[in-house]
C-alpha positions, 0 to 999 in steps of 0.5 A, a space after each residue: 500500500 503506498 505510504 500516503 494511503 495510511 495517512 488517508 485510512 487515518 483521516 478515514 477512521 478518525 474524522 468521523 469520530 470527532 464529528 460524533 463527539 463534535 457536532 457544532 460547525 461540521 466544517 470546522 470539526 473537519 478542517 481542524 481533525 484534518 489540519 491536526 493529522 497533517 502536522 501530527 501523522 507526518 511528525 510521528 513518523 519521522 520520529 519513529 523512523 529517525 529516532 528510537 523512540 517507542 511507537 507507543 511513546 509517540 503515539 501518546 504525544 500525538 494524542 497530547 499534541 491532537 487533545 491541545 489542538 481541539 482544545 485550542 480549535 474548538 473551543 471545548 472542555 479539555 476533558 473532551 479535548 483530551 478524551 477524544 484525542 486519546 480514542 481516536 489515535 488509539 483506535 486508528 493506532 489499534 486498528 493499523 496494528 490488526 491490519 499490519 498484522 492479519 492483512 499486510 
């Protein structure tokens, strides 16, 4: 699978989970969960191919990182911020790690 087709699964499992959670203005919900992914997908993997860092390291600082930006976006409780950050990256992280193990 090319390499921008697992940014592309990620925005798949992600953004409609943040709608869920943010029902406000769609658009902005959308633009923001994408404008996060943007910046955090391509910095966690050049820390993870550069860097020793554990993948499961960074996948806590993506959420940190992702929880920040909703908060700052779109103007929410920091629990929710924080509480949807970590349940979507962990449901897109767990969901690479089923793939990467049954199908790839």
């Amino acid at each position: 699978m090319p390499f921008y087709a697992y940014f592309l699964l990620t925005l798949l499992l992600e953004l409609p989970i943040v709608l869920l959670f943010f029902k406000k203005d769609r658009k902005h919900v959308l633009l923001s969960g994408f404008l996060l992914n943007l910046f955090t997908w391509p910095l966690l993997h050049v820390l993870l191919f550069y860097t020793a860092i554990d993948i499961n390291l960074l996948e806590c600082g993506v959420s940190v990182v992702e929880g920040a930006g909703y908060y700052w976006l779109l103007h929410c409780r920091w629990q929710k911020a924080f509480g949807v950050a970590f349940l979507v990256n962990a449901f897109s992280y767990g969901t690479g790690l089923l793939l990467n193990h049954y199908i790839f």
